[in-house]
N, C-alpha and C positions, 0 to 999 in steps of 0.2 A: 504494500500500500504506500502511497506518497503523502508523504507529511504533509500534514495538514489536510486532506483531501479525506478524513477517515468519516467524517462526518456526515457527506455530501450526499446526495442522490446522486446515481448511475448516471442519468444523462446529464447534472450537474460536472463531475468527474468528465467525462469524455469532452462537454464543452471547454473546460479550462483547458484540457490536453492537450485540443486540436485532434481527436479523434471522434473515427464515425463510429456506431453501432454494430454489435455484431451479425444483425440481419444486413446492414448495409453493407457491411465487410461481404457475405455469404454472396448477397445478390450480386456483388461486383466480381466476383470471384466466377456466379458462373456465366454471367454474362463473356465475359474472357473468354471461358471455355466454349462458348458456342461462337463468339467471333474465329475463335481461334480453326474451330469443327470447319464453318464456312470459306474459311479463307485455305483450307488445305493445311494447316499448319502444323497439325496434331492430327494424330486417328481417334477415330469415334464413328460412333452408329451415325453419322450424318444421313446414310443413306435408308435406314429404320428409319429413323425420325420425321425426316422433311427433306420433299425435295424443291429446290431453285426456279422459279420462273421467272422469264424473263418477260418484260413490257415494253411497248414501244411507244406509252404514253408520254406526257409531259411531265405531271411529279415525279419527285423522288429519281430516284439512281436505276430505275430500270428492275431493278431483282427484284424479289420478294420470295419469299417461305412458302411452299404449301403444305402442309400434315395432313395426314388422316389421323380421326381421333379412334383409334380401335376400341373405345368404351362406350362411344354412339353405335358405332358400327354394330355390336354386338348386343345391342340392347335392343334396335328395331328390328333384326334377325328373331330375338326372342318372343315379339309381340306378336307377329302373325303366327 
């Protein structure tokens, strides 16, 4: 613990730091790992996951993500 800091609330502590949250740490972490999945940089289920589409609209950079959600998929398989 850092003196004087014994007192404080949690995200008290983290503000005086100059640190984020551990969910913020976590999300940042795997956002990395999915830029990292898309850009080739790392192996990973990229290809389970989502695959790449390309646009030839005007937003945005052209790509985007498609996924199947295999928990819908199998849910309306069950209904009929």
């Amino acid at each position: 613990m850092v003196k004087g800091l014994e007192r404080k609330l949690y995200e008290d502590r983290l503000r005086s730091l100059g640190l984020f949250s551990l969910e913020k740490r976590r999300l940042r972490g795997d956002l990395i790992v999915v830029f990292n999945i898309l850009m080739k940089r790392s192996r990973g289920p990229s290809t389970d996951l989502f695959t790449l589409m390309t646009s030839d609209g005007t937003r945005g950079n052209g790509v985007g993500a498609d996924y199947s959600d295999e928990s819908s998929e199998s849910s309306e398989s069950s209904e009929s």
